[in-house]
N, C-alpha and C positions, 0 to 999 in steps of 0.2 A: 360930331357924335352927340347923340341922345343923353338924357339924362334921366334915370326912371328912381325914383324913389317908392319903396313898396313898405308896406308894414305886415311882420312875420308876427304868427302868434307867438308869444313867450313861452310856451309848451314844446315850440318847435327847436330843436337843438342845433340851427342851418346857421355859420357862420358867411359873412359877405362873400366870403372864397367860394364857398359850397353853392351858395346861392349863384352867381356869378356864372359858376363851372356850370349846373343846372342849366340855367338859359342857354347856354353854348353851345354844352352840347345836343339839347333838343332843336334849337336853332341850325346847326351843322348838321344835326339828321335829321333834317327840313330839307334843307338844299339849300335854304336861307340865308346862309353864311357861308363860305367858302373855309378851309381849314384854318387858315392865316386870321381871318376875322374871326373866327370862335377861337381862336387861341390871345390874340389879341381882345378880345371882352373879356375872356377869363380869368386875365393875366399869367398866361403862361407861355413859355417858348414853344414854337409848334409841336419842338420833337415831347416834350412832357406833355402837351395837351393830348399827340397820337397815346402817348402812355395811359394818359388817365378815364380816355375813355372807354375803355374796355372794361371798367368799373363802374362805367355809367349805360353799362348793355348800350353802347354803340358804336358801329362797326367802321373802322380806318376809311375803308375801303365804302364809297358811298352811292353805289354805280346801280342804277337797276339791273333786270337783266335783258331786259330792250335794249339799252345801252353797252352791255356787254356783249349780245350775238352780234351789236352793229362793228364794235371794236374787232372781232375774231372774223367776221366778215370782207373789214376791212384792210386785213390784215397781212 
């Protein structure tokens, strides 16, 4: 694993947690990371990371809907 060292303004109130979770989950709703891997950078257990991002306007469920007529087609 990587190691990213960033410098936050001091004005910005983002602890490492916040920070952390931020990447994650814009990484996860990327496609970039799979659940298990933004849960793990974020440090969190998957089922708290499904929790928390609904706080981070991003959705569990990360399927387009290509991907979902292909599901129900295959169905």
């Amino acid at each position: 694993m990587k190691t990213l060292t960033l410098t936050i303004p001091d004005n910005l109130d983002l602890t490492d947690r916040e920070a952390a979770m931020l990447l994650a989950s814009r990484l996860y709703e990327q496609g970039k990371l799979s659940l298990g891997q933004a849960a793990e950078l974020a440090g969190y257990s998957k089922r708290t990371f499904m929790e928390l991002l609904g706080q981070y306007g991003v959705s569990v469920i990360n399927h387009s809907a290509d991907d979902l007529a292909r599901d129900v087609a295959n169905a």
